[in-house]
KOLRO-456031 format. One record per residue (C-alpha): x, y, z; residue in three letters. Coordinates in Angstrom, 2 decimals. Example, Ala and Ser with C-alpha at 12.3 -4.5 7.8 and 13.67 -1.06 7.14 Angstrom:
% residues 2
{rec {12.30, -4.50, 7.80}, "ALA"}
{rec {13.67, -1.06, 7.14}, "SER"}
% end
This chain:
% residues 433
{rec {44.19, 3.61, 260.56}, "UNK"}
{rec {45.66, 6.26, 258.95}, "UNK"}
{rec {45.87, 6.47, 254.86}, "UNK"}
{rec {48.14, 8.22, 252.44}, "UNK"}
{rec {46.19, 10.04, 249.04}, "UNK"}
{rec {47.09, 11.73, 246.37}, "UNK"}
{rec {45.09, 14.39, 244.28}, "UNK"}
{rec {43.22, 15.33, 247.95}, "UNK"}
{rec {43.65, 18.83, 246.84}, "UNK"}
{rec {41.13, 18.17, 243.98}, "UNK"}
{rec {38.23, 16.77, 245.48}, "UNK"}
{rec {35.44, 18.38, 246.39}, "UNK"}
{rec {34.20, 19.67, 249.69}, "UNK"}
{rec {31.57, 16.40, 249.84}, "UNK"}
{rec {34.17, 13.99, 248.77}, "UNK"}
{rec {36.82, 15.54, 251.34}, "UNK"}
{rec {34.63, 14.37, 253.43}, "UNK"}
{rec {33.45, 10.78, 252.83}, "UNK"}
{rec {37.36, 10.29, 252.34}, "UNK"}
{rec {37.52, 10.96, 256.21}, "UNK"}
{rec {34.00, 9.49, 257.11}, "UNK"}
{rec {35.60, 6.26, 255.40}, "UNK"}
{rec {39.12, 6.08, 256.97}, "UNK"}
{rec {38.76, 8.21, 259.48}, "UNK"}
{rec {35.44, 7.92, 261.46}, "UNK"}
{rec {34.68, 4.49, 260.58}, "UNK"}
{rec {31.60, 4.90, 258.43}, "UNK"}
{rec {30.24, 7.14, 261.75}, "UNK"}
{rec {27.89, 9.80, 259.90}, "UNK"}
{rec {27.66, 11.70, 262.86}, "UNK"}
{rec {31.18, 13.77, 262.14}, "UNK"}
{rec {29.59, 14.53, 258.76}, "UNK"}
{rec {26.83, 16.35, 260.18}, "UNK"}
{rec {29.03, 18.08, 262.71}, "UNK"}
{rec {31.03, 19.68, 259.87}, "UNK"}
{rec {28.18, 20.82, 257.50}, "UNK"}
{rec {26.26, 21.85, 260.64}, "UNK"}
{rec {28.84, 24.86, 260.99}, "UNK"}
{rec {28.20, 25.45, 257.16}, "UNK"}
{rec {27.25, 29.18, 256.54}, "UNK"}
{rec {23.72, 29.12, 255.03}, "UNK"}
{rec {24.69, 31.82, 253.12}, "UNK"}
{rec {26.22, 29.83, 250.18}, "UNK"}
{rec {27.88, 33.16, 248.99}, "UNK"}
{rec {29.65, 33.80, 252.47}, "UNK"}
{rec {30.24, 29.79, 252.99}, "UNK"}
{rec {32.25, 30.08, 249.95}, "UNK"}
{rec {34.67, 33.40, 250.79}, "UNK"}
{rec {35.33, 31.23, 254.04}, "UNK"}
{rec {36.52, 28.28, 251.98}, "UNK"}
{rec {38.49, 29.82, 249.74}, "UNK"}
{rec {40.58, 31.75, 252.79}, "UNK"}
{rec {42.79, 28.69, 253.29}, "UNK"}
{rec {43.21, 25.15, 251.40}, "UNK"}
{rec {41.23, 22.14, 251.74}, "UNK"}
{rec {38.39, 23.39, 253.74}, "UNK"}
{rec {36.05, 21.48, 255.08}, "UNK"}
{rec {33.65, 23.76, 257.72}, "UNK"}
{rec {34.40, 26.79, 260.04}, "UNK"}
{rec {35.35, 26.93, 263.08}, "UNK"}
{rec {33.75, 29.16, 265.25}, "UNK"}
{rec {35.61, 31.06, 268.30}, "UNK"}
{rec {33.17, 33.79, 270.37}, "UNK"}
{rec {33.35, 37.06, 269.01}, "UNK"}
{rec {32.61, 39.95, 272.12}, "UNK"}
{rec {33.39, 43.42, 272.85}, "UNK"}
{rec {34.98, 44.88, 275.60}, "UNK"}
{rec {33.86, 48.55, 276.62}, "UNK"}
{rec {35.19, 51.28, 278.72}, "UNK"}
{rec {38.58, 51.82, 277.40}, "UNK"}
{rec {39.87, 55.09, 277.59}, "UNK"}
{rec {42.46, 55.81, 275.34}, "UNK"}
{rec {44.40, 59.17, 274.58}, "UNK"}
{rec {40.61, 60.92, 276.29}, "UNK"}
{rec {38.59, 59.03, 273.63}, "UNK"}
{rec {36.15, 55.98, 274.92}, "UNK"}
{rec {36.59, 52.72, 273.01}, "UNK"}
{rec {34.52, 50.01, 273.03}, "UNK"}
{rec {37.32, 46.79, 272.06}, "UNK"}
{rec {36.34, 43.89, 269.77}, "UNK"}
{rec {37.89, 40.31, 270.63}, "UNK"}
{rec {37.63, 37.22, 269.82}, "UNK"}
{rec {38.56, 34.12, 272.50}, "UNK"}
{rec {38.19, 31.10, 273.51}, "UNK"}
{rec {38.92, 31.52, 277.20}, "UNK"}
{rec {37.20, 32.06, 280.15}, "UNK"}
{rec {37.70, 35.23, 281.68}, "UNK"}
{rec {39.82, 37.39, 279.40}, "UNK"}
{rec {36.97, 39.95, 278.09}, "UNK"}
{rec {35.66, 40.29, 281.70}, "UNK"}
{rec {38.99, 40.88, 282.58}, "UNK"}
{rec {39.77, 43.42, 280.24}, "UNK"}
{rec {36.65, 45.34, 280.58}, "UNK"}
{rec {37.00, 45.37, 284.42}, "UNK"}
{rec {40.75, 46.73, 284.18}, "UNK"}
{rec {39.41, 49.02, 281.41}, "UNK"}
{rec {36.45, 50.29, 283.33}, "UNK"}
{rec {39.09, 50.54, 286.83}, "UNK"}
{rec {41.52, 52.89, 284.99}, "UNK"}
{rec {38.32, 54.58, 283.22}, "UNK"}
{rec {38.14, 56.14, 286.27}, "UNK"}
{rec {41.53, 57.10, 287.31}, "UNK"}
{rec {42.35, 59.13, 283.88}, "UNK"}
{rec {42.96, 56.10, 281.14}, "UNK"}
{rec {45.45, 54.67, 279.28}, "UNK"}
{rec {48.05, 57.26, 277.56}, "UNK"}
{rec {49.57, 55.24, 274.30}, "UNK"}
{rec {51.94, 56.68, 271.82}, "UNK"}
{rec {53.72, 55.13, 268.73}, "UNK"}
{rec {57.34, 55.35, 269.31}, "UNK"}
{rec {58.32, 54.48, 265.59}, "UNK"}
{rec {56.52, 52.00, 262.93}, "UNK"}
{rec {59.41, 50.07, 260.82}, "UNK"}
{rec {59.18, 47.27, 259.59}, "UNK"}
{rec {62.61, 45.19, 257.88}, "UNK"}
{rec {63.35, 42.18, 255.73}, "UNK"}
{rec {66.76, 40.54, 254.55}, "UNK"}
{rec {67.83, 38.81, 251.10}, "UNK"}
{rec {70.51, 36.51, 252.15}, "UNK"}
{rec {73.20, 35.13, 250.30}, "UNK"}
{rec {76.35, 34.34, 250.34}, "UNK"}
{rec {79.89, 35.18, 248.37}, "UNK"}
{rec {83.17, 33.65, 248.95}, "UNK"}
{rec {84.88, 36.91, 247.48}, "UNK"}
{rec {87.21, 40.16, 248.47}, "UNK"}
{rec {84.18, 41.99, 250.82}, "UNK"}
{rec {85.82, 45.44, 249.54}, "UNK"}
{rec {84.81, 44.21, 246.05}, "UNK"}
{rec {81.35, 43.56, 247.75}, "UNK"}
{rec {80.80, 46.45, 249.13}, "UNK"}
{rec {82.25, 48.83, 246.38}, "UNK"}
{rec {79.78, 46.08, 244.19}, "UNK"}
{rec {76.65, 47.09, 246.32}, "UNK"}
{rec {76.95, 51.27, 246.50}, "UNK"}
{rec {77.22, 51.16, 242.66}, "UNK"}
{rec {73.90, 48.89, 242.27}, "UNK"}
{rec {71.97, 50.53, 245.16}, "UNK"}
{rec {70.10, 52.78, 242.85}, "UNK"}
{rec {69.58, 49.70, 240.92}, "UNK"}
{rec {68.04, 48.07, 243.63}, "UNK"}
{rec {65.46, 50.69, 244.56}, "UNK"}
{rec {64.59, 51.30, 240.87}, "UNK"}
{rec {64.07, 47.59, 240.24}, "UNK"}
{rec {60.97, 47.35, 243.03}, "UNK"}
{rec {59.02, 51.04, 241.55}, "UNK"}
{rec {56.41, 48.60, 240.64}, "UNK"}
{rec {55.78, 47.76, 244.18}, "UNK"}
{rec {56.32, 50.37, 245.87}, "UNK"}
{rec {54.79, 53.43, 243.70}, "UNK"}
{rec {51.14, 52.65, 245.04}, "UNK"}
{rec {52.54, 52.05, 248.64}, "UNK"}
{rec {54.34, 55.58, 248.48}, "UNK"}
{rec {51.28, 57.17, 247.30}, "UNK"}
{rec {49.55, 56.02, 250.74}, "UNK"}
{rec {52.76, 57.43, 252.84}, "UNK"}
{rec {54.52, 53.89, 252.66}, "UNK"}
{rec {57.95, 52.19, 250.27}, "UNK"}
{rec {61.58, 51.02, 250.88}, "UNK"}
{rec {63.43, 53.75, 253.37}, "UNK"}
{rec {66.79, 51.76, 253.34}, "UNK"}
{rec {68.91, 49.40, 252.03}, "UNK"}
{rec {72.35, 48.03, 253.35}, "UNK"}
{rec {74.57, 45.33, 253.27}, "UNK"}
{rec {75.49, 43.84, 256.23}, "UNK"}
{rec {78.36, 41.31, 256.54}, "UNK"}
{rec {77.46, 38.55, 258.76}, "UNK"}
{rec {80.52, 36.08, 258.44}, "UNK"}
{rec {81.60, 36.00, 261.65}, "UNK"}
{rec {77.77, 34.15, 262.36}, "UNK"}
{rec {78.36, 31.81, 259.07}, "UNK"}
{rec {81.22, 31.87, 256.74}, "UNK"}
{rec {80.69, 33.83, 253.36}, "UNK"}
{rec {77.28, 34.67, 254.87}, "UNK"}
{rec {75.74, 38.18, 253.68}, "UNK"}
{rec {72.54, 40.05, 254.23}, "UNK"}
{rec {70.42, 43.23, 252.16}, "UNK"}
{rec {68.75, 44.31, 255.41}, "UNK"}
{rec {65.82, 45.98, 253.95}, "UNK"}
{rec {63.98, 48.87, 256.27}, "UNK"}
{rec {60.26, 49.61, 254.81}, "UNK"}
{rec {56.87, 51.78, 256.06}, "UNK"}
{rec {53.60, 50.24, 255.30}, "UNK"}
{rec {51.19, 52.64, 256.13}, "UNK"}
{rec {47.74, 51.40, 257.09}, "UNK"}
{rec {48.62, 47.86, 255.24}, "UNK"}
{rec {50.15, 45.12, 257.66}, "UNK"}
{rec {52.47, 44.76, 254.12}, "UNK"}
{rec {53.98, 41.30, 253.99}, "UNK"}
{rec {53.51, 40.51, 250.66}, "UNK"}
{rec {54.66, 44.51, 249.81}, "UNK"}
{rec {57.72, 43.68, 251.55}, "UNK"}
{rec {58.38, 40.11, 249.93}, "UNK"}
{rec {57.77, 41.31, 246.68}, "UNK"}
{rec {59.95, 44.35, 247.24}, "UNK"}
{rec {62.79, 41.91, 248.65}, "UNK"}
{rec {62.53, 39.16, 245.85}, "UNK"}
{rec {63.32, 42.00, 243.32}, "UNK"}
{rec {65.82, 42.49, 244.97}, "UNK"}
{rec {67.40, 39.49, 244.73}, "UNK"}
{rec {67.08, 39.13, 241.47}, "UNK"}
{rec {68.35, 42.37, 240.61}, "UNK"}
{rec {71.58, 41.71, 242.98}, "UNK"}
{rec {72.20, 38.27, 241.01}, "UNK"}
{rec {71.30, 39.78, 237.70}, "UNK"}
{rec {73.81, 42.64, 238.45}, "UNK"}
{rec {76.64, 40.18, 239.93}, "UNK"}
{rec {76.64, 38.10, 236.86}, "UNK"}
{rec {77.69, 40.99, 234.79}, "UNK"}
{rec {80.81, 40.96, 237.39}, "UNK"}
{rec {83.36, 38.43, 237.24}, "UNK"}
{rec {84.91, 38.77, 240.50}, "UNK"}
{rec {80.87, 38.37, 241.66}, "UNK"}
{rec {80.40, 35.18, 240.11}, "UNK"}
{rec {80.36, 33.05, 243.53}, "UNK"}
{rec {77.50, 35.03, 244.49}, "UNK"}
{rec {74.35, 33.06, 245.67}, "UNK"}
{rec {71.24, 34.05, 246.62}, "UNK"}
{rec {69.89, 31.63, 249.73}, "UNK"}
{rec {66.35, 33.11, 250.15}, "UNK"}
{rec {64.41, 36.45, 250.73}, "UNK"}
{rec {62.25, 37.25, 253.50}, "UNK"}
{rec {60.74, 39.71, 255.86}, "UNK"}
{rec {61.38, 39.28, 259.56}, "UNK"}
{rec {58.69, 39.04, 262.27}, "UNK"}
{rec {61.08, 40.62, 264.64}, "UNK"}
{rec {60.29, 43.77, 264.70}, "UNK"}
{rec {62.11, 45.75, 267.47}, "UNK"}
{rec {61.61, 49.14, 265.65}, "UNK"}
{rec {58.13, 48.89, 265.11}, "UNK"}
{rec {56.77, 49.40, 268.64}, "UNK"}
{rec {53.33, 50.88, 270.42}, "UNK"}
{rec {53.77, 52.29, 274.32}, "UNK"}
{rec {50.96, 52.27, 276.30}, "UNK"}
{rec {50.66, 53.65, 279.99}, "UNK"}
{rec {48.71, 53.88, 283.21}, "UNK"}
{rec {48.87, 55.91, 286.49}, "UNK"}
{rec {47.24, 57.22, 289.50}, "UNK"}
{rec {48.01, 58.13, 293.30}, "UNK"}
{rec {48.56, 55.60, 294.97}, "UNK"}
{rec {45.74, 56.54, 297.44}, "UNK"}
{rec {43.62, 55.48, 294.79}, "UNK"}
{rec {44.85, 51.96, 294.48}, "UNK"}
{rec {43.20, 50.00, 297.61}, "UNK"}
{rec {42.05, 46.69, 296.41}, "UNK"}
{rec {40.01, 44.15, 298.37}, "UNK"}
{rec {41.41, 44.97, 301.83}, "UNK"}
{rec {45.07, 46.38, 300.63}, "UNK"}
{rec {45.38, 49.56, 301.04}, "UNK"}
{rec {46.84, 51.75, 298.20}, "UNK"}
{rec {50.37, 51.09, 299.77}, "UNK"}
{rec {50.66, 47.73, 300.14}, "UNK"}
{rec {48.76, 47.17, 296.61}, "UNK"}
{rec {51.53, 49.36, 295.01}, "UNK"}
{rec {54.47, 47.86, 296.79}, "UNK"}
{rec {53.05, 43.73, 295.88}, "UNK"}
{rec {52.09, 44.76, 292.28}, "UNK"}
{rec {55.75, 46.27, 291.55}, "UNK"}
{rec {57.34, 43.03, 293.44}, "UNK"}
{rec {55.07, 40.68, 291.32}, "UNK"}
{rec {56.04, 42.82, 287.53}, "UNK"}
{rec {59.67, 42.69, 288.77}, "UNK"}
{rec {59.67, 38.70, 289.26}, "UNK"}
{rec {58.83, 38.30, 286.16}, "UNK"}
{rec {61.74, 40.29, 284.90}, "UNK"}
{rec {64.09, 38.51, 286.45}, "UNK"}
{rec {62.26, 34.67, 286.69}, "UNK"}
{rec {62.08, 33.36, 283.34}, "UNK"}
{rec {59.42, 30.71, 284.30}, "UNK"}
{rec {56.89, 33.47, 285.00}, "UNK"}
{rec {57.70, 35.96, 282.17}, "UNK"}
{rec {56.43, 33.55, 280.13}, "UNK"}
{rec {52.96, 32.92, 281.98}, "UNK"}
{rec {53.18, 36.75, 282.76}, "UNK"}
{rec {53.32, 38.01, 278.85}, "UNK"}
{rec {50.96, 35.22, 277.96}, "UNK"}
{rec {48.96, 36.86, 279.81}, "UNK"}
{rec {49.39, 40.29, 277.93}, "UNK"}
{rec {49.40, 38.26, 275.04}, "UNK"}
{rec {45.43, 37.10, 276.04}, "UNK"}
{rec {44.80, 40.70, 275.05}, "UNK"}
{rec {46.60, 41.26, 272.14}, "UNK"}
{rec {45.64, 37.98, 270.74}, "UNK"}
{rec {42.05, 38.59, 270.96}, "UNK"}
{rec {42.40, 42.18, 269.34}, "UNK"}
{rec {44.69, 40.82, 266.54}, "UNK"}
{rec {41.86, 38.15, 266.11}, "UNK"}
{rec {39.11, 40.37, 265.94}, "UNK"}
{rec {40.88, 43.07, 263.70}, "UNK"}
{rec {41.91, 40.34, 261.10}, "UNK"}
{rec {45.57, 40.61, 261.48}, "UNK"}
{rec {47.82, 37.77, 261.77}, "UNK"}
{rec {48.85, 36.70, 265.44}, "UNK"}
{rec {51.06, 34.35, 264.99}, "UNK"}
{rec {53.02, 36.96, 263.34}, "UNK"}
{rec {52.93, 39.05, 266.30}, "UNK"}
{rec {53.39, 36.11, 268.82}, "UNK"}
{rec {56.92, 35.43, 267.22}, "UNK"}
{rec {57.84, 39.28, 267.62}, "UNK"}
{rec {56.73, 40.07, 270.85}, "UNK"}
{rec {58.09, 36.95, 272.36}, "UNK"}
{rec {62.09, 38.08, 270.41}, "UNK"}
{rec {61.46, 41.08, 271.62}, "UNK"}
{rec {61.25, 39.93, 275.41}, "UNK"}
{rec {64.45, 38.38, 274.55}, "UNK"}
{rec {66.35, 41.19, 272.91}, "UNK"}
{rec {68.76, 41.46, 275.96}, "UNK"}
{rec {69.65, 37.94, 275.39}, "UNK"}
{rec {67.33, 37.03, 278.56}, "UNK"}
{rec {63.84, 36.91, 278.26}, "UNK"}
{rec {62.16, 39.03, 280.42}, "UNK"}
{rec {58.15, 40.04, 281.39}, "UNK"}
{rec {57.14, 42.88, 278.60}, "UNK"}
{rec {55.27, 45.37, 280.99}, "UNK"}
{rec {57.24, 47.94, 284.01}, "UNK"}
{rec {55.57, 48.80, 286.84}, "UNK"}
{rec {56.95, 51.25, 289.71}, "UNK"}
{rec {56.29, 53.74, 292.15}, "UNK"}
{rec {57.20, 57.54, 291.13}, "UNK"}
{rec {56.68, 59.71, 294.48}, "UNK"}
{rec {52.75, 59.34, 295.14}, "UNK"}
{rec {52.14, 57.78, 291.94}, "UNK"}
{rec {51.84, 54.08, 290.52}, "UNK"}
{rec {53.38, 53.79, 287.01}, "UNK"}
{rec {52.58, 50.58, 284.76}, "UNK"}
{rec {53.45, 50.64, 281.34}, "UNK"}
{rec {54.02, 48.63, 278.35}, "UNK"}
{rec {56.72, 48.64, 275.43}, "UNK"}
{rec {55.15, 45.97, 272.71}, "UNK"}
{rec {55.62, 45.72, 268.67}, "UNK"}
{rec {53.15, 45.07, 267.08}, "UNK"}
{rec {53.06, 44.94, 262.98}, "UNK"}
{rec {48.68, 45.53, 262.69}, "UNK"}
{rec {47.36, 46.71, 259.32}, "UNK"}
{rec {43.81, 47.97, 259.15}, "UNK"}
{rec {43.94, 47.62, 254.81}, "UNK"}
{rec {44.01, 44.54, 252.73}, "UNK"}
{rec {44.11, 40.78, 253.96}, "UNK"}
{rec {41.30, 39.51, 255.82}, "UNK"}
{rec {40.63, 43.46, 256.26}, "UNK"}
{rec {39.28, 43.47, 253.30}, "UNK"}
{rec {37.43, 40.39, 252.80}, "UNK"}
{rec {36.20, 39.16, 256.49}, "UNK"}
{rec {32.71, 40.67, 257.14}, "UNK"}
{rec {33.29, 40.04, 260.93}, "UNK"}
{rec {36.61, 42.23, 260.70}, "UNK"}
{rec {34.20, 44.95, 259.19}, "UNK"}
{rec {32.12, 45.08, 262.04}, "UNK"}
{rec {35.40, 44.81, 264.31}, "UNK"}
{rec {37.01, 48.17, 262.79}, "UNK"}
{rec {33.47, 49.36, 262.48}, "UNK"}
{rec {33.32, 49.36, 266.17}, "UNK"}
{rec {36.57, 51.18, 267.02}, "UNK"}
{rec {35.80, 54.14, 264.70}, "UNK"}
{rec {37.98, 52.44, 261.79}, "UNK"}
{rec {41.15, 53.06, 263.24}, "UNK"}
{rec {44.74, 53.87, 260.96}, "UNK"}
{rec {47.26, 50.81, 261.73}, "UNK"}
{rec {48.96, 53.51, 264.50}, "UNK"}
{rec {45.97, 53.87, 266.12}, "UNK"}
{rec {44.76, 50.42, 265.95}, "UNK"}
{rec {48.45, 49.42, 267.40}, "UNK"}
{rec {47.74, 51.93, 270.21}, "UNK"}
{rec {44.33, 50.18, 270.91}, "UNK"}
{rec {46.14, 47.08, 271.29}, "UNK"}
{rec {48.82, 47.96, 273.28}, "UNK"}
{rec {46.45, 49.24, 276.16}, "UNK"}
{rec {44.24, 46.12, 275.69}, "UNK"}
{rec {47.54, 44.32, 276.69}, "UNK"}
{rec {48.27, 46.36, 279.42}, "UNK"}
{rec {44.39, 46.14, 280.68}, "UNK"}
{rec {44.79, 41.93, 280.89}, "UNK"}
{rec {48.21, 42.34, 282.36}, "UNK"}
{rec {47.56, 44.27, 285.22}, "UNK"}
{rec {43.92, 42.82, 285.44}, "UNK"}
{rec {46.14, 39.08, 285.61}, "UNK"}
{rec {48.57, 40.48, 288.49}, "UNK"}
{rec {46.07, 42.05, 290.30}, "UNK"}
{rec {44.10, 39.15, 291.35}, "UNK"}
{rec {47.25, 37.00, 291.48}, "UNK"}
{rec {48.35, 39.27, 294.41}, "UNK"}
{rec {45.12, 39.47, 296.22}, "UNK"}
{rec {42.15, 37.13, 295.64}, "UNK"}
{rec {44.42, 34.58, 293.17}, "UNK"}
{rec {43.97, 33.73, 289.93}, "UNK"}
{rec {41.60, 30.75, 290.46}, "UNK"}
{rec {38.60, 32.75, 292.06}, "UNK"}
{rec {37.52, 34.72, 289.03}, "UNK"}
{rec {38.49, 32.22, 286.16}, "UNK"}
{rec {36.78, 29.26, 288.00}, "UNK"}
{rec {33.70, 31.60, 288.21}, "UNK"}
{rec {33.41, 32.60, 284.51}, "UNK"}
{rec {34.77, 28.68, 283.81}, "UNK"}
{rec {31.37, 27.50, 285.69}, "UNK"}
{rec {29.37, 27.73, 282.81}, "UNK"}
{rec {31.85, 25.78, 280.43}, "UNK"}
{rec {31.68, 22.91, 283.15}, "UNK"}
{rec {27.79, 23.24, 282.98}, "UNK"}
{rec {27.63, 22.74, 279.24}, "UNK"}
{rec {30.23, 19.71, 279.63}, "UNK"}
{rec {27.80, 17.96, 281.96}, "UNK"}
{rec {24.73, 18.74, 279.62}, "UNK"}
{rec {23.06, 20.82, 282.15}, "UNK"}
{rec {19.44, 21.61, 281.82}, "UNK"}
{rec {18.89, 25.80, 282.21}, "UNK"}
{rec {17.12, 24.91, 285.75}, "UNK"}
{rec {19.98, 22.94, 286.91}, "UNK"}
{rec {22.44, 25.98, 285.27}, "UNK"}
{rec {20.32, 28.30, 287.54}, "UNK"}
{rec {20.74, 26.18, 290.56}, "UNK"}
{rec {24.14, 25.34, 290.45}, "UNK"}
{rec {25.28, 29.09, 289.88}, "UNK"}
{rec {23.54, 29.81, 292.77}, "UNK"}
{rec {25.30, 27.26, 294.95}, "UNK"}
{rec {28.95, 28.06, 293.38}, "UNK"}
{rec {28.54, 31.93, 294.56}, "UNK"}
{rec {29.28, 30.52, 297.50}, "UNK"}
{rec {31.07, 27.67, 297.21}, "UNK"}
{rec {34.22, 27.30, 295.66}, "UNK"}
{rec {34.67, 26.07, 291.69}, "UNK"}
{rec {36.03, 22.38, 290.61}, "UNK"}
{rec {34.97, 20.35, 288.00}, "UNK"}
{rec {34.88, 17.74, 290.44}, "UNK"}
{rec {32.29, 19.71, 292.74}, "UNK"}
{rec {30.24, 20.82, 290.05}, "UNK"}
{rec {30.31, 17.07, 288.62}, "UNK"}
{rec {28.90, 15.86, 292.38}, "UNK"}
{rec {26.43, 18.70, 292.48}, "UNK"}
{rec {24.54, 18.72, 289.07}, "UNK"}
{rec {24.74, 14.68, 290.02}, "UNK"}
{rec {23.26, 15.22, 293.53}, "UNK"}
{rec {20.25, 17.64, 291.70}, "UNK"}
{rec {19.93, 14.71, 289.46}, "UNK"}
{rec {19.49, 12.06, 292.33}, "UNK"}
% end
C-alpha cells in the first residue's frame, strides 16, 4: 500500500531504495538488484547520470543505433537514434538507402525564430499602455545585456519586442511577445532569463507611473510553438523509378499521394500518420540530446495551425515526377544541455560531423521524411504488420526466454510463416515438447 514521506529528497541513493523495497516491493530484494544492476561501474559517470534529474535511483537504458545511407544536400550521413521500437531504424535506413539512389533528400532552413511572452494584465486606458511601452522599450532591451551579450557574440539575442493586446481572448489580458535567435544553443533558459527581466523591468517601470499602477505581471515564458522556426526537407524522382513490390511506378505514385492526402483531411490518421514522422524525429532528438517533448508539443500545434489538424508531410505528382516533402519546426541546439554533459550525445554529434543547430535541424527533418514515407509505403503495398512483426520476432523470443538454438529455429520457421505472439508462443512450446 502506498505511503506518504517527507524529506525523500534527502536520502540517499541506498536509502531511496530500502524505502521502496519496504513499502513498495514487500521486502522482495530482487527489485534492488534490478536497479543497481543498471548502475554505471564507472562511479564518476554513475554520478553525472544522477545528478541529470532528481531523486535518481538507476538508468534506464533505451538502444542506441545508427542509421546509414542518408543523403543529404550531396553529403552521406550516417544518423544516430535512439528507440525503443521495433522497426524504426530499419525503416529509416531502408527509405534512406531507397532515395540514396534516386538523388537524396534536398533540406533547407526556411527561418530559425524562436518567441516567448510575459503576460500580464492592466485594467487601464490601452493608449496609455501603449504610449507606456514605446517609451520603456529601450529599457527593456537594455535591462537583459547580461544575457544576451554572450549569445550575440555567437550570432544569437532578442530581435523584437511588442506588445500585443489580447483582451478580446481575456479581459485586461496583455502580452510582450518576445522574438529571439539562439544560434547553435537550443536556448530555453537564454530566453527565460531574457523574458523574466523583462518583467521585472516592465513592473519596475509601471510603478513609477500612476496611471500603470493596476499593472500585473501573471508569468513569463517561452513558447514551444514555434511556427517560425521551421526545417523543409524534400524527395523526388520519375515516377518510372518508383515500382514497388508488383506496382508499377504509376500506380505506386497515384496510392502514395491518395494515402498522404487522407491524412490531411482524416484527423484519425494524421495523428498515426505524423506519429509516424515523429518515430524519426524522436529518435534523432534522443540521440542528439535535445529535448523531445519540447518538439512533440510544437510539431503537433503546428499540424493544427489552420485550426484543423492535419498530416505534416505533402506528397504529389509534378508531370513525370513524384514530390514528397516535409514542412516541420524543430527548436534542436547542438551547444549546452545534455550537449555538453552526455558522453553518448558526444559520440551522437561525433557521428554526423558535429553539425550547427541548422544543419542538425536539416538532418532531422529528412530522418522524418525517411520514416514517413518508409510507414506509407508498406501501408499501401505489403501493410504495416509484415515488416514490424518480423523485426518484433525477436522481442517475442526474449519474452518467452528463448534459448539461441530455439531463436535460430524459430526465425527460420517465421520467414515463412506469418508473426503472432500467439504462434510464436505455440511454436517455441511445440520445440520444447
Amino acid at each position: 500500500m502506498g505511503q506518504y514521506i517527507s524529506g525523500f529528497s534527502k536520502l540517499s541513493k541506498a536509502e531511496k531504495i530500502r524505502w521502496l523495497e519496504k513499502n513498495y516491493f514487500h521486502n522482495n530484494t530482487e527489485y534492488n538488484k534490478i536497479l543497481e544492476s543498471y548502475w554505471n561501474p564507472d562511479k564518476k559517470r554513475q554520478q553525472l547520470h544522477d545528478e541529470f534529474i532528481e531523486n535518481t535511483l538507476s538508468n534506464f537504458y533505451m538502444p542506441f543505433a545508427v542509421a546509414p545511407n542518408f543523403l543529404i544536400n550531396g553529403k552521406f550521413y550516417t544518423v544516430p537514434m535512439v528507440i525503443e521500437e521495433s522497426s524504426v531504424v530499419a525503416a529509416a535506413g531502408n527509405a534512406a538507402k531507397f532515395w540514396a539512389k534516386r538523388g537524396g533528400f534536398n533540406t533547407q532552413i526556411i527561418s530559425t525564430k524562436k518567441t516567448g511572452q510575459v503576460h500580464f494584465t492592466y485594467r487601464g486606458d490601452k493608449k496609455v499602455l501603449f504610449d507606456f511601452f514605446e517609451k520603456i522599450k529601450p529599457k527593456l532591451l537594455d535591462s537583459v545585456v547580461q544575457f544576451s551579450e554572450r549569445m550575440q557574440q555567437r550570432g544569437g539575442g532578442v530581435t523584437a519586442v511588442e506588445l500585443v493586446d489580447k483582451t478580446a481572448l481575456i479581459e485586461n489580458y496583455y502580452q510582450l511577445d518576445c522574438a529571439f535567435e539562439t544560434a547553435d544553443a537550443m536556448g530555453a533558459n537564454f530566453i527565460n532569463s531574457c523574458l523574466e527581466q523583462f518583467a521585472q523591468t516592465l513592473k519596475a517601470e509601471a510603478e513609477k507611473e500612476g496611471p500603470l499602477d493596476s499593472l500585473e505581471v501573471v508569468m513569463s515564458i517561452l513558447s514551444n510553438y514555434i511556427p517560425d522556426c521551421l526545417a523543409q526537407a524534400e524527395v523526388r524522382c520519375k515516377i518510372s523509378e518508383l515500382g514497388f513490390d508488383g506496382m508499377d511506378g504509376t500506380e505506386f505514385a497515384e496510392k502514395f499521394v491518395l494515402a498522404v492526402t487522407i491524412a490531411q483531411r482524416e484527423v484519425s490518421r494524421a495523428v498515426t500518420h505524423n506519429k509516424g514522422v515523429m518515430n524519426g524525429i524522436d529518435a534523432v532528438v534522443l540521440a542528439t540530446g535535445n529535448d523531445f517533448r519540447a518538439v512533440e508539443a510544437g510539431v503537433h500545434a503546428y499540424a493544427a495551425r489552420t485550426g484543423k489538424y492535419t498530416g505534416l508531410t505533402q506528397a504529389r505528382i509534378d508531370g513525370d515526377e513524384f514530390v514528397f516533402t516535409l514542412e516541420i519546426p524543430l527548436a534542436l541546439g547542438t551547444v549546452g544541455g545534455l550537449t555538453a554533459l552526455h558522453p553518448l550525445v558526444k559520440v551522437a554529434l561525433t557521428i554526423l560531423e558535429n553539425p550547427d543547430a541548422r544543419q542538425l535541424m536539416q538532418i532531422t527533418a529528412a530522418v522524418g521524411l525517411a520514416q514517413n514515407f518508409a510507414a506509407v509505403r508498406s501501408l499501401i503495398t505489403t501493410g504495416i504488420q509484415k515488416g514490424h512483426m518480423k523485426m518484433h520476432l525477436t522481442n517475442i523470443l526474449n519474452q518467452l526466454n528463448a534459448t539461441e538454438e530455439e531463436k535460430t529455429i524459430a526465425k527460420a520457421h517465421f520467414g515463412r510463416c506469418k508473426i503472432s505472439h500467439k504462434a510464436v508462443h505455440e511454436f517455441i512450446q511445440s520445440l520444447r515438447k
